[in-house]
Structure formats: structure tokens, C-alpha cells
DRENDO-1510 file (C-alpha; in Angstrom, 1 decimal, always signed):
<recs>
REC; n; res; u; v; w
REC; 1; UNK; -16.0; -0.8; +12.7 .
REC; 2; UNK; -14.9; -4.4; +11.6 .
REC; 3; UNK; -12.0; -5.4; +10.6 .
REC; 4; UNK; -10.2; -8.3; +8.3 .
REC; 5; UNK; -6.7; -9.7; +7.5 .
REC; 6; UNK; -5.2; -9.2; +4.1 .
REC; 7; UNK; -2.3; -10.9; +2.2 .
REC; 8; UNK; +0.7; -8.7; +1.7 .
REC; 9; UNK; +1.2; -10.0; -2.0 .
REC; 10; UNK; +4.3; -8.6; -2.8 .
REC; 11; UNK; +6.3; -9.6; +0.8 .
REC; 12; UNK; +4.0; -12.8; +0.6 .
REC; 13; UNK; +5.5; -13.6; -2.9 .
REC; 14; UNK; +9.1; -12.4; -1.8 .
REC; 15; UNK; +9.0; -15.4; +1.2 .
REC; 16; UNK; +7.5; -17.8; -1.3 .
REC; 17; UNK; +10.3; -16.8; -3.5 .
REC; 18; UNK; +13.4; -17.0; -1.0 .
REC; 19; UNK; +11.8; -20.0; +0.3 .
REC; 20; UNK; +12.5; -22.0; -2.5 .
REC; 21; UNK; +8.8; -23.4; -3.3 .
REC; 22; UNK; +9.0; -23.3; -7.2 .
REC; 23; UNK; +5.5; -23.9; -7.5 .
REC; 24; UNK; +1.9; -23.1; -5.8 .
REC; 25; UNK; +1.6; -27.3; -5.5 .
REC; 26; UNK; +5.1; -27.3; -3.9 .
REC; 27; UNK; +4.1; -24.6; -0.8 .
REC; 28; UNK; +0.4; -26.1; -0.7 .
REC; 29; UNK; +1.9; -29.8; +0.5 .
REC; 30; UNK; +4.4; -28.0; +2.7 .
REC; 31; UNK; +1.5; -25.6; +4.3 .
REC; 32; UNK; -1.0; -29.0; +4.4 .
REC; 33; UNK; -3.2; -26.9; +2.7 .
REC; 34; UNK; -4.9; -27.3; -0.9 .
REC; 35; UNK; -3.5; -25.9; -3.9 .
REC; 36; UNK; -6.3; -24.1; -4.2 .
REC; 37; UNK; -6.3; -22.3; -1.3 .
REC; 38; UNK; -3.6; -21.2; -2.1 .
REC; 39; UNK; -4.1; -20.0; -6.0 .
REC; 40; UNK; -7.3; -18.0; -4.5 .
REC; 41; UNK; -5.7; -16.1; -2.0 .
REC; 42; UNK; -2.8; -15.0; -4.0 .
REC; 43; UNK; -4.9; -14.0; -6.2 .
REC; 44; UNK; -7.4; -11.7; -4.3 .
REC; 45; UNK; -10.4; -14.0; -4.3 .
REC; 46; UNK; -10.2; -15.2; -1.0 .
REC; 47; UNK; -9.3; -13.9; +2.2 .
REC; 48; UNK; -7.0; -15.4; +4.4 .
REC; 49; UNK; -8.2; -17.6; +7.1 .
REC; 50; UNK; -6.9; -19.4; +10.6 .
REC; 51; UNK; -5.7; -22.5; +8.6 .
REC; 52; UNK; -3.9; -20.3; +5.6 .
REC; 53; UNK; -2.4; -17.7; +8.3 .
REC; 54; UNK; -0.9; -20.3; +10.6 .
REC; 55; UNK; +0.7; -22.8; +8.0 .
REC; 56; UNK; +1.7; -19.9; +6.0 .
REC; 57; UNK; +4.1; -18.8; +9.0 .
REC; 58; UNK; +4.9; -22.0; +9.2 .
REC; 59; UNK; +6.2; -23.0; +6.0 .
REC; 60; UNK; +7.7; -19.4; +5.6 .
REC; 61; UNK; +9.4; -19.4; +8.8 .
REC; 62; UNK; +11.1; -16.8; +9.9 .
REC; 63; UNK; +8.7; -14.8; +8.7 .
REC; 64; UNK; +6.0; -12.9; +10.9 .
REC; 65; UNK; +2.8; -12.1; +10.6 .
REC; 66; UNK; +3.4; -8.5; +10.1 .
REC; 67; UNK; +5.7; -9.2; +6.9 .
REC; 68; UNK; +3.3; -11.0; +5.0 .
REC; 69; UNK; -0.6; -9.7; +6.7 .
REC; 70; UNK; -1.9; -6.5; +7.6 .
REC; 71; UNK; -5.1; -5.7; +9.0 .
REC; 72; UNK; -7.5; -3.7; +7.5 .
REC; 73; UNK; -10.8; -2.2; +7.8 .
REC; 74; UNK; -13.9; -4.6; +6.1 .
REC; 75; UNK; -16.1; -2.9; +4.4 .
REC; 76; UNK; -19.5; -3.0; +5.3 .
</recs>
């Protein structure tokens, strides 16, 4: 059995929310990330990676990785 991480896209929208970033441009520069990145995986197209996980908890700090990923099975 395999297994991936997935955006929690409500709590992950909540911390983008309470963080302030008014725009996906706005929490792209402060994850160092492109805005792209950041449009796909908030909406489903891409999973999240190393790069997205780790400047995500950065910019949305105090948040942890349990409030905004879960892990779940990959389908095969």
C-alpha cells in the first residue's frame, strides 16, 4: 500500500485567510514559490511536494503539518 500527502483545502484556505495574503501572488513570493504552484495545488491538480510542504509551513507559521496535510492512501 502507497501512500501520498494531500492539501487540507478548507484549513489550508483558513491560514491563507488569517495570514493576511490577499492574493495567490502575494503567498507565492512569501513561500518562494511560483504562483502557479500554488493556483494548481489549491485547486486539486497537483499534489503537494517537498518545496510546497515546507515553505507552506513557513509562510503559515504557526501552523503544522497536520492542520493543513493529511496523508492518504494513492491509488494504484
Amino acid at each position: 500500500m502507497a501512500y501520498t500527502v494531500k492539501l487540507r483545502f478548507d484549513a489550508f484556505d483558513k491560514a491563507v485567510q488569517l495570514a493576511g495574503f490577499p492574493s495567490d501572488y502575494a503567498l507565492a513570493r512569501a513561500m518562494k514559490v511560483n504562483r502557479s504552484t500554488v493556483v494548481r495545488v489549491r485547486a486539486g491538480d497537483l499534489r503537494p511536494g517537498a518545496v510546497f510542504i515546507g515553505s507552506a509551513l513557513t509562510a503559515l507559521a504557526p501552523m503544522a503539518f497536520d492542520d493543513l496535510f493529511e496523508i492518504v492512501e494513492f491509488p494504484r
